[in-house]
C-alpha positions, -999 to 999 in steps of 0.1 A, spaced: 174 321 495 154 355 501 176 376 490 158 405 471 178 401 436 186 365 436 209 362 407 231 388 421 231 373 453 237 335 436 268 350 409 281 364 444 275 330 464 300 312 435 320 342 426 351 322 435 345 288 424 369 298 392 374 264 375 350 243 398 318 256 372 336 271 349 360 253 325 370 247 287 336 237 268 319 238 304 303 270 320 273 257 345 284 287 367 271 314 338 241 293 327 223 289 364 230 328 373 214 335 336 188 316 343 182 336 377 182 366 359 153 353 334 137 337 361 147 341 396 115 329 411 124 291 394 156 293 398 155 299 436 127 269 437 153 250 425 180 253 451 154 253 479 141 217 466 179 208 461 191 218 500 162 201 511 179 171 534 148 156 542 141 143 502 170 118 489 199 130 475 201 119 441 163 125 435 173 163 441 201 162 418 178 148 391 151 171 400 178 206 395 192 187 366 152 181 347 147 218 358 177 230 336 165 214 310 131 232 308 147 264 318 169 258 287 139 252 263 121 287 277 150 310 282 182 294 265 176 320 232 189 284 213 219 272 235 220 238 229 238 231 265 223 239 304 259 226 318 239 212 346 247 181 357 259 159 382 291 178 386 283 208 388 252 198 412 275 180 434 296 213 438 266 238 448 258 207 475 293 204 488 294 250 486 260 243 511 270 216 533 305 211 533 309 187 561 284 163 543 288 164 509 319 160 480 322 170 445 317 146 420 331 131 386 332 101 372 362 97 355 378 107 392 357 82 411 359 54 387 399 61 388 396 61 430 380 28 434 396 11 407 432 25 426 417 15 455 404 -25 445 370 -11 460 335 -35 459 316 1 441 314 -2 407 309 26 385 293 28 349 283 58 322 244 58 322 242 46 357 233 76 371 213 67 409 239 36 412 265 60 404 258 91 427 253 67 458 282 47 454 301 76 452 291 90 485 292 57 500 328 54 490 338 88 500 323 85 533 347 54 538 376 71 523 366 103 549 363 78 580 400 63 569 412 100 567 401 107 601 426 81 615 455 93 602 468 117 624 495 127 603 477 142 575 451 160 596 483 178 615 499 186 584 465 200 570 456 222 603 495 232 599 489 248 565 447 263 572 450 298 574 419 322 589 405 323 550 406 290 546 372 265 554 384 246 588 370 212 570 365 195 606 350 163 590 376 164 564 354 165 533 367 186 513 404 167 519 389 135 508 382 152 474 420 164 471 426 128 481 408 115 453 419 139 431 454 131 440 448 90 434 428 96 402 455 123 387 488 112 401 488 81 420 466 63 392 499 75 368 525 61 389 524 26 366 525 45 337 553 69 343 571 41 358 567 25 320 578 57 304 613 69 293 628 86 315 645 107 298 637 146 298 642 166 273 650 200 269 669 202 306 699 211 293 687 244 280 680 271 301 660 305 282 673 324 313 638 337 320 631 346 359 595 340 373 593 377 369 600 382 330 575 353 328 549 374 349 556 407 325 553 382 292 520 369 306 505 402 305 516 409 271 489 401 251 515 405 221 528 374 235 507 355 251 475 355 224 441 342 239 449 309 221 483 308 240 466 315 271 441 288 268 469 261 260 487 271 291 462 270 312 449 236 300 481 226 303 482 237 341 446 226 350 459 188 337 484 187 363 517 210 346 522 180 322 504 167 294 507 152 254 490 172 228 467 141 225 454 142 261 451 173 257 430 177 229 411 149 242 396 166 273 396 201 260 387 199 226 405 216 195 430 198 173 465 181 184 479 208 159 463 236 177 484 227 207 514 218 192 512 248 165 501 272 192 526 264 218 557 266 188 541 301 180 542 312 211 577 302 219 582 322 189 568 353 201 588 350 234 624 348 218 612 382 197 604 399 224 630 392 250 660 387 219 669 346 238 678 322 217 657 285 210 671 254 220 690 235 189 695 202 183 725 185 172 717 185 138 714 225 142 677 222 140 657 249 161 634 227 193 608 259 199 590 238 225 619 236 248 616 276 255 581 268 270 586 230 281 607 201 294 593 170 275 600 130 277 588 101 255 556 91 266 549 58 286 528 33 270 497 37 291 497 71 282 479 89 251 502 103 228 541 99 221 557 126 238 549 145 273 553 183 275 562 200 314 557 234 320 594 248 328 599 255 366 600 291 362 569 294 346 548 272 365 553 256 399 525 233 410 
């Protein structure tokens, strides 16, 4: 907190947060260090009164998040977004104390105690109710966490000396919830979806290297193409064009256009042939993706994967 240049110091501190503040439509990580920079002596006012254990939680978080907002009316030069909200205030928390405190999002924690027939309820707007419940509920989830021996062997098994020890198991109990609201919350739906996979039966012959070498061909892999894979990858390695372009943004087309482009651009450069169906027409997608019908709690009508070699979760 003294540090002599404090938004060096702070773009430092969350240097590798990667997609934790920084995401599609979603940069809180950029907007709090430029705020530093305009005004480090607010800025660092902020955090102080934030860390401050001794006020009540939410209160802080609503305190950083009224902050932004003035920051954003003095130094924003017209941005329309601070990008500081309960998320991404939850995350510097859980970066300061880890063995206290989780990240939070409410589509996740609405997901995890519906999943789990848990007494919390969660609601948009709520914001007080919301952040307390949440805590509550991942404090029990933690405490359930601790008694399973199992899983706290096979995490130790896999900590190396880089890696945060976690002795109160906090940050496991957000990859648990992240698991139950991405995966485990699916299991209903996949089990109502075809399950039939498309595209299995043809093989571009591509290694994980060639992949690697096409990546950094930006011939190839355009900034557009980039961005659909990694959205694709951030969602879980599998997702519709419609889910998708719900939580990113852009246009169904743009991922469906884009990703027949870019297989495109991968059979030019490496001279492999596209998958064909029966009827001789040419399936682009299946150079990129396996794909299945989709299941009828799922948005959208058909499911792309990212192929094996390319991507391995």
């Amino acid at each position: 907190m003294n540090a002599p240049d404090f938004a060096e110091m702070l773009n430092c501190a969350l240097d590798k947060t990667y997609n934790l503040l920084a995401s599609a439509n979603n940069f809180p990580k950029g907007r709090i260090v430029g705020f530093a920079k305009s005004a480090p002596k607010e800025v660092r006012a902020m955090f102080i009164a934030l860390f401050d254990e001794s006020k009540d939680v939410f209160e802080r978080m609503d305190a950083f998040k009224l902050q932004s907002t003035v920051l954003l009316e003095k130094y924003g030069n017209g941005a329309a977004q601070h990008y500081q909200y309960e998320n991404a205030i939850s995350t510097y928390l859980w970066l300061r104390y880890p063995d206290k405190y989780y990240i939070y999002k409410l589509g996740e924690v609405k997901t995890v105690a519906s999943e789990l027939e848990s007494d919390y309820h969660f609601k948009k707007g709520a914001y007080a109710d919301n952040i307390r419940n949440f805590l509550k509920l991942y404090d029990e989830i933690s405490i359930a966490l601790k008694a399973d021996t199992e899983l706290v062997n096979l995490l130790q098994s896999q900590l190396t000396d880089t890696c945060y020890p976690d002795p109160k198991l906090k940050t496991l109990t957000i990859d648990v919830g992240f698991y139950i609201s991405r995966y485990y919350s699916q299991k209903d739906a996949t089990a109502g979806a075809a399950t039939d996979w498309y595209g299995t039966e043809y093989d571009p012959g591509l290694s994980v290297d060639d992949w690697s070498k096409l990546l950094k061909d930006e011939s190839v892999f355009t900034t557009g193409a980039l961005e659909i894979m990694k959205r694709i990858k951030d969602y879980g390695g599998m997702a519709s064009c419609t889910q998708l372009a719900v939580k990113y943004g852009e246009t169904k087309n743009f991922y469906n256009s884009g990703s027949v482009a870019l297989a495109r651009r991968v059979c030019e450069s490496t001279g492999i042939s596209p998958a064909t169906r029966e009827d001789g027409s040419t399936q682009w997608w299946a150079v990129l993706y396996t794909g299945r019908d989709a299941g009828k709690d799922e948005e959208g009508s058909f499911i792309w994967k990212l192929r094996d070699d390319f991507y391995r979760p």
